[in-house]
ZADO-1210 file (C-alpha; in nm, 4 decimals, padded with zeros to 6 digits):
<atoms>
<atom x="-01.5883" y="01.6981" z="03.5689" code="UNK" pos="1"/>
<atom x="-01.4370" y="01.8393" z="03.2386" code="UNK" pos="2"/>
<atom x="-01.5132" y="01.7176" z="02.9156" code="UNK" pos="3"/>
<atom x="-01.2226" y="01.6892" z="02.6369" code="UNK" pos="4"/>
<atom x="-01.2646" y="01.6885" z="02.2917" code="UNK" pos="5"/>
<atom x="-00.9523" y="01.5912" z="02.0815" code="UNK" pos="6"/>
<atom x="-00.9593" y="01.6116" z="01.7001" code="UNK" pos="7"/>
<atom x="-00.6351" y="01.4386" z="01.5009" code="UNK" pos="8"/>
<atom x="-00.5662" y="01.5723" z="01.1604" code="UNK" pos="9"/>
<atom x="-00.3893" y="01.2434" z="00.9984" code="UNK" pos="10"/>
<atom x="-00.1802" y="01.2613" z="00.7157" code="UNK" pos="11"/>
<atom x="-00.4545" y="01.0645" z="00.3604" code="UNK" pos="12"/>
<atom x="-00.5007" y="00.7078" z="00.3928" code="UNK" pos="13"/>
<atom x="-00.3711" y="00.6823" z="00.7680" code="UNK" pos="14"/>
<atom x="-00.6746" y="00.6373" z="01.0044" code="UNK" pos="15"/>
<atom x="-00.6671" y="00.2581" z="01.0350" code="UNK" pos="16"/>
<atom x="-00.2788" y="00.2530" z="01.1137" code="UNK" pos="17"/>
<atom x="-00.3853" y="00.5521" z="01.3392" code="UNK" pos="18"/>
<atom x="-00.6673" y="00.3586" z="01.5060" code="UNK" pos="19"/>
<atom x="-00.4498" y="00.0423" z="01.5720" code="UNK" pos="20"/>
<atom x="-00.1694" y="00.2294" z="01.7766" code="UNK" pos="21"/>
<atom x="-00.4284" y="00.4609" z="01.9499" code="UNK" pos="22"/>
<atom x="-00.6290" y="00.1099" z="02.0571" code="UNK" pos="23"/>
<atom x="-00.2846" y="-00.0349" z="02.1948" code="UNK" pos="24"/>
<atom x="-00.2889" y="00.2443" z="02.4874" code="UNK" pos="25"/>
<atom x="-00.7085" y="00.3008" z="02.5086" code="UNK" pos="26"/>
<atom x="-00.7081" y="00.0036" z="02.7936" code="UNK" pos="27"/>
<atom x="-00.4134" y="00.1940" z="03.0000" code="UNK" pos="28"/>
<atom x="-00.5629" y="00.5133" z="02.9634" code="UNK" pos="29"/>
<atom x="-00.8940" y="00.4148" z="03.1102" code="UNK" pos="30"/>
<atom x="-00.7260" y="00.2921" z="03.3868" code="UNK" pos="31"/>
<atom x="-00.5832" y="00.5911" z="03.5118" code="UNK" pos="32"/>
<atom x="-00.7051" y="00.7931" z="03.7772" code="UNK" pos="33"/>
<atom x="-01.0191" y="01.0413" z="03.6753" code="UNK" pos="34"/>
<atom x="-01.0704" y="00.8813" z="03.3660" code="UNK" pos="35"/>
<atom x="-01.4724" y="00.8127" z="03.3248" code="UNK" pos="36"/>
<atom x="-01.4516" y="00.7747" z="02.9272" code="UNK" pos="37"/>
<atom x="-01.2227" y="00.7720" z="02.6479" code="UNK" pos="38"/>
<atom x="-01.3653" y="00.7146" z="02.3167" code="UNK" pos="39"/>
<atom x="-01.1792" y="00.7419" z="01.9738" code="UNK" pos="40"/>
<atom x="-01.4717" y="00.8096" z="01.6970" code="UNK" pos="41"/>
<atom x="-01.4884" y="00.8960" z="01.3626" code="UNK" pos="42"/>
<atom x="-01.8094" y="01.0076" z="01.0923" code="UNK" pos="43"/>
<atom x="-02.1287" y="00.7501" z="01.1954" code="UNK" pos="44"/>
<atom x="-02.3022" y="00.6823" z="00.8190" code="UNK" pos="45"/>
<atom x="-02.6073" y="00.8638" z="00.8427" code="UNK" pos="46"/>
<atom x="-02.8564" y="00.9877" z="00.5817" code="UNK" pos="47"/>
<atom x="-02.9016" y="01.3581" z="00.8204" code="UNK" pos="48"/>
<atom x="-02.8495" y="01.6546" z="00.5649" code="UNK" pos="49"/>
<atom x="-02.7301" y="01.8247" z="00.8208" code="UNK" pos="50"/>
<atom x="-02.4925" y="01.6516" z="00.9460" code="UNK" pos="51"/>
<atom x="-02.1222" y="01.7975" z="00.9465" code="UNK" pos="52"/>
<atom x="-01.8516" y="01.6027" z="00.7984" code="UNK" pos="53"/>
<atom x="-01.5280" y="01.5629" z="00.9634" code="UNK" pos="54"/>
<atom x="-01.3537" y="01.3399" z="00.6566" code="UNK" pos="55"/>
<atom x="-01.1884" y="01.0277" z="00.6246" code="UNK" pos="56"/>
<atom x="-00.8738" y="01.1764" z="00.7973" code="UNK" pos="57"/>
<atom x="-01.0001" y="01.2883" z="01.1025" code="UNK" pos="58"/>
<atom x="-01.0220" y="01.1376" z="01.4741" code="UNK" pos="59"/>
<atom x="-01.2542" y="01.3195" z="01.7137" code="UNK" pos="60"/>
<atom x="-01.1387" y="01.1542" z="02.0634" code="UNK" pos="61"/>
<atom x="-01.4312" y="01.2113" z="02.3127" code="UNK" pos="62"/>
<atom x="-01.3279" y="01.2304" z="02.6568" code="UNK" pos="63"/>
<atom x="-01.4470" y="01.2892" z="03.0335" code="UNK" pos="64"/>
<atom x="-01.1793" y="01.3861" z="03.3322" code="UNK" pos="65"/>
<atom x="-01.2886" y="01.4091" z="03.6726" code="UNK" pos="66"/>
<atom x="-01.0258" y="01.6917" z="03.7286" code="UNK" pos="67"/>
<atom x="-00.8127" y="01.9184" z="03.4957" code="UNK" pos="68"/>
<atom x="-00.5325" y="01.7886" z="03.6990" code="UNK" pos="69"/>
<atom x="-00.6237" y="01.4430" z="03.5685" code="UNK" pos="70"/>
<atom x="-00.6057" y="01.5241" z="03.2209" code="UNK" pos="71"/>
<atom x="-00.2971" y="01.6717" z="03.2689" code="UNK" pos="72"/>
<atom x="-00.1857" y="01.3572" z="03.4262" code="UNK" pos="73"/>
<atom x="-00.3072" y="01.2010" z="03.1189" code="UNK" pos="74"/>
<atom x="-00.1194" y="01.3676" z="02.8759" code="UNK" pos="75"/>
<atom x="00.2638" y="01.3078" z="03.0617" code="UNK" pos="76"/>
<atom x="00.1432" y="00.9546" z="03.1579" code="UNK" pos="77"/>
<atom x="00.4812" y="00.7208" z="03.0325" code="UNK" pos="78"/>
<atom x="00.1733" y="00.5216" z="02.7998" code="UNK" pos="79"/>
<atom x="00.0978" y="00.8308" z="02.6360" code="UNK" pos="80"/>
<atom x="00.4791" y="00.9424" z="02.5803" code="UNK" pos="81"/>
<atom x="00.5707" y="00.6167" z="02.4059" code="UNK" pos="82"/>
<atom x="00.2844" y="00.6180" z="02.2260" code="UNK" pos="83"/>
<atom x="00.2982" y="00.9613" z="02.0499" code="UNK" pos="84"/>
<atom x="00.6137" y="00.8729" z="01.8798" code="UNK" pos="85"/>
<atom x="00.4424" y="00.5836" z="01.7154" code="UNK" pos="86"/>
<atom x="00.1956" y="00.8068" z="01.6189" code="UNK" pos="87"/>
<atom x="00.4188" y="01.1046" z="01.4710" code="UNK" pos="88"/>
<atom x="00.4437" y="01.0204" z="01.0742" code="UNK" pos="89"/>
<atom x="00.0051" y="00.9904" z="01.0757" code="UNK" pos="90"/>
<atom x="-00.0576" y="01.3147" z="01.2536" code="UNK" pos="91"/>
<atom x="-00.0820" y="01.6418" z="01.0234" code="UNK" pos="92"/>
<atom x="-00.2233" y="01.8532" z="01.3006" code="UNK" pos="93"/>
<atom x="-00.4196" y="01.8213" z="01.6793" code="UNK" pos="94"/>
<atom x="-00.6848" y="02.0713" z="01.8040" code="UNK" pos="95"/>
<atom x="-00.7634" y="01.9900" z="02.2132" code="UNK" pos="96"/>
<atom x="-01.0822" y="02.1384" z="02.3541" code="UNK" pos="97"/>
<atom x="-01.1208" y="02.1435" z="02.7080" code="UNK" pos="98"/>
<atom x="-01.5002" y="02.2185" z="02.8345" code="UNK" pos="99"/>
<atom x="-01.7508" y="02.2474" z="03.1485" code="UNK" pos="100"/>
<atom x="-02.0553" y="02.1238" z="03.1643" code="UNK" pos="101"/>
<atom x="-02.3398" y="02.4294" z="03.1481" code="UNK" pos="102"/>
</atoms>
């Protein structure tokens, strides 16, 4: 199992439009094949000092794979290439971590 973390960038004021395109493909995307979770999040309201901030204009997309070849699946899947067009004018910039569990 790999675990994916995906942090969008959006362009001020965009998250909501963001959210609403991203939640059009989240049911198709847990649907395909090694997908055990896909979960779009953003900054929970705590009162932890400690806690780091990502911003109003930031995504953090938690995800689990069963296989990198699944992911990689993922990201050519025909729902995902329609979808990133829609997405295009909201995104300023994409960082993709891929991990193992220790």
């Amino acid at each position: 199992m790999i675990h994916v973390v995906f942090t969008v960038e959006l362009q001020p004021g965009t998250r909501d439009a963001y959210l609403a395109e991203l939640r059009k493909v989240i049911p198709d995307v847990r649907a395909e094949a090694g997908c055990v979770e896909y979960v779009p999040t953003y900054d929970a309201e705590t009162d932890f000092g400690n806690q780091f901030r990502l911003g109003p204009d930031r995504v953090v997309v938690v995800e689990k794979w069963e296989t990198v070849a699944n992911l990689k699946a993922h990201m050519t899947a025909p729902h995902m290439q329609a979808y990133r067009p829609r997405v295009k004018d909201y995104v300023k910039s994409t960082e993709l971590r891929v991990l193992a569990p220790a």
